[in-house]
C-alpha positions in Angstrom: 0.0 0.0 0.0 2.8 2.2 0.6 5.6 1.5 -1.6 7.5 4.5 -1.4 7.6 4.7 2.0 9.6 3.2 5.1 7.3 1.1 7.1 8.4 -0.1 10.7 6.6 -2.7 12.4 7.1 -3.2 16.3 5.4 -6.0 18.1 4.9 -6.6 21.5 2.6 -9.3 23.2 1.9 -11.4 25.6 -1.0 -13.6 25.6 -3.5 -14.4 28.6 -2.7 -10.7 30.2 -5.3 -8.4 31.5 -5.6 -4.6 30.5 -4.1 -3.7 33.8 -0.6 -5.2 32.2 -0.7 -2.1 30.0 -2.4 0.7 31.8 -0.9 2.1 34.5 -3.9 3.8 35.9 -5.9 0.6 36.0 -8.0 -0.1 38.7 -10.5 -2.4 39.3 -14.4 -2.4 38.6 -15.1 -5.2 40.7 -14.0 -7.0 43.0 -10.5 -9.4 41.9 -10.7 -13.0 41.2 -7.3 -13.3 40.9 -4.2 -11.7 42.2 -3.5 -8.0 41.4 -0.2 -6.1 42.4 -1.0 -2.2 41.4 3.2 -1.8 41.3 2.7 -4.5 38.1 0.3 -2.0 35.9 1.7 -0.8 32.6 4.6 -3.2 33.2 3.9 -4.5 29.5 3.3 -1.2 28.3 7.0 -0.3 29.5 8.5 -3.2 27.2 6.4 -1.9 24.4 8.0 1.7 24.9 11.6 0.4 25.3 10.8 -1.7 21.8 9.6 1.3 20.2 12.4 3.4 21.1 15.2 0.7 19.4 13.0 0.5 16.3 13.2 4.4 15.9 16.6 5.1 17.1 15.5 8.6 17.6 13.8 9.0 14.2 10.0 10.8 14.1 7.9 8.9 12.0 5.9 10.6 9.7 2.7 8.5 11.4 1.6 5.7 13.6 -0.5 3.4 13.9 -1.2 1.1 17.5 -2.7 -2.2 16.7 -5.0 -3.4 19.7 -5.9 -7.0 20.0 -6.9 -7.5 24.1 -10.0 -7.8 25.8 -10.2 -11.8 27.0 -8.7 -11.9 30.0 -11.0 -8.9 31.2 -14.1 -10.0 29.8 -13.2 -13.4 31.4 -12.4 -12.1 35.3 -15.4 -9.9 36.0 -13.5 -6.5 34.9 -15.7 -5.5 31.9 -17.2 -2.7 33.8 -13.8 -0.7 33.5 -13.3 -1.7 30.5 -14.1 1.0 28.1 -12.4 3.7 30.2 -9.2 1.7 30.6 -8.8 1.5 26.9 -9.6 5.1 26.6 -7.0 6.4 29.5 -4.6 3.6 27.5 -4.5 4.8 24.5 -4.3 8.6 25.8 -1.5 7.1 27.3 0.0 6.0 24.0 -0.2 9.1 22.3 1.6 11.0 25.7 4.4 8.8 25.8 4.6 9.0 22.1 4.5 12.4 22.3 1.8 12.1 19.2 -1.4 13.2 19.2 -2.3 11.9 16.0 -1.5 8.4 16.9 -4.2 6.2 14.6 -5.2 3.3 16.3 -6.9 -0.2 14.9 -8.8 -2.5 17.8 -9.6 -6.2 17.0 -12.7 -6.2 18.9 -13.3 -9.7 20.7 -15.0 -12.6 19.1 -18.0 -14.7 19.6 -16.1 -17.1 21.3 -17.5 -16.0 25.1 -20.8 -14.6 24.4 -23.3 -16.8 26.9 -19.9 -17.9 28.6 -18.7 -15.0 30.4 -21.0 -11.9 31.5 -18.7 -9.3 30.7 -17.8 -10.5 27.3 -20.1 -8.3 25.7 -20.0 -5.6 27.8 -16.1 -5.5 26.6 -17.1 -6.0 22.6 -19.4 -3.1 23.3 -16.2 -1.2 24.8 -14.0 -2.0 22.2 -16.5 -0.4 19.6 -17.4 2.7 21.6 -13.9 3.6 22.2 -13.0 3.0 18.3 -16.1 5.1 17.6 -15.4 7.6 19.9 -11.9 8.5 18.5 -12.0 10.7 15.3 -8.6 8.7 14.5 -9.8 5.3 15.3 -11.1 2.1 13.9 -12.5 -1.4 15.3 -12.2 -4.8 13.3 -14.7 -7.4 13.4 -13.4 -10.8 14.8 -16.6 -12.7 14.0 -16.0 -15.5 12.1 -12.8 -16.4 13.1 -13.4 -18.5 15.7 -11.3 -20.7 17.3 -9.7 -23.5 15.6 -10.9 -26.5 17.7 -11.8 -27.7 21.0 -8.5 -28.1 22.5 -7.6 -24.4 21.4 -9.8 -22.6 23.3 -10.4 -18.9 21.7 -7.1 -19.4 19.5 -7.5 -19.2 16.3 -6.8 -21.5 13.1 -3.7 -20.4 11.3 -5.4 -19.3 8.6 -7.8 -16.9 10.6 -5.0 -15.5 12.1 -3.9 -15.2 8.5 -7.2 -13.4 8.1 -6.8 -11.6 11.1 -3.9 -10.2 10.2 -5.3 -8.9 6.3 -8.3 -7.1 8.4 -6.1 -5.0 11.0 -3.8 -4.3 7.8 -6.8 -3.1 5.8 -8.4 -1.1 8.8 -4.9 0.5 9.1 -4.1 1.0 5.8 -7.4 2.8 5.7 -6.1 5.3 8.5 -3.3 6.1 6.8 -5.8 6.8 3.6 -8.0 9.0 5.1 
């Protein structure tokens, strides 16, 4: 899509993790079902920032674009409630550390896979969408259909949806960078 151009592509994940991992401001909606250390928010967030930082060696990209795919582990443990905001006051936090305003961002909102499973899992689709609606430089990317690959696999999916997966958060960005 952008032939011309130098494209730098940074990722940073970790799979299972709450929100929390990311946001430093997190606090909870309701009451933990699992351990929390407050001293632990954002701590993924840092690794992202430090991985950032090598990839641009000081250089100021012409524009970015932050790829969100999160939600489970939130929808799963009760904390859907906070949701919304914490995705809000995490992607404000984003564009501060950045030190860009005009950071796009591109959210894989949540499958199916949960819905009549976990109470909050629609509560934190719904989240995913507001937020994405709510930012004049933001998109959401329907999951739907890509459901996992198999009982053992829980809500992974097949290699080719990920393949699929992948061709939709490119398109929604690419569209970003279009408009």
């Amino acid at each position: 899509a952008f032939p011309a151009d130098e494209l730098l592509v940074v990722k940073s994940a970790k799979g299972g993790m709450p929100i929390r991992r990311w946001y430093k401001a997190w606090r909870p909606g309701a009451p933990m079902t699992e351990p929390w250390d407050p001293a632990a928010n954002g701590d993924l967030h840092d690794v992202l920032m430090a991985k950032v930082s090598a990839a641009l060696a000081g250089r100021r990209p012409d524009a970015i674009t932050f790829v969100w795919k999160q939600g489970e582990r939130d929808a799963k443990t009760g904390q859907g409630a906070v949701y919304q905001a914490s995705l809000a006051g995490y992607l404000a936090q984003v564009r501060a550390d950045l030190g860009r305003a005009d950071v796009r961002v591109v959210i894989g909102r949540l499958s199916r896979h949960g819905l009549g499973r976990y109470p909050d899992w629609e509560v934190v689709r719904r989240a995913q969408v507001a937020v994405a609606e709510d930012d004049p430089l933001a998109t959401w990317v329907d999951c739907d259909g890509l459901e996992v690959g198999g009982p053992d696999q829980g809500l992974h999916y097949t290699p080719d949806n990920y393949r699929e997966l992948g061709r939709r958060l490119a398109a929604a960005a690419i569209g970003l960078q279009q408009a």
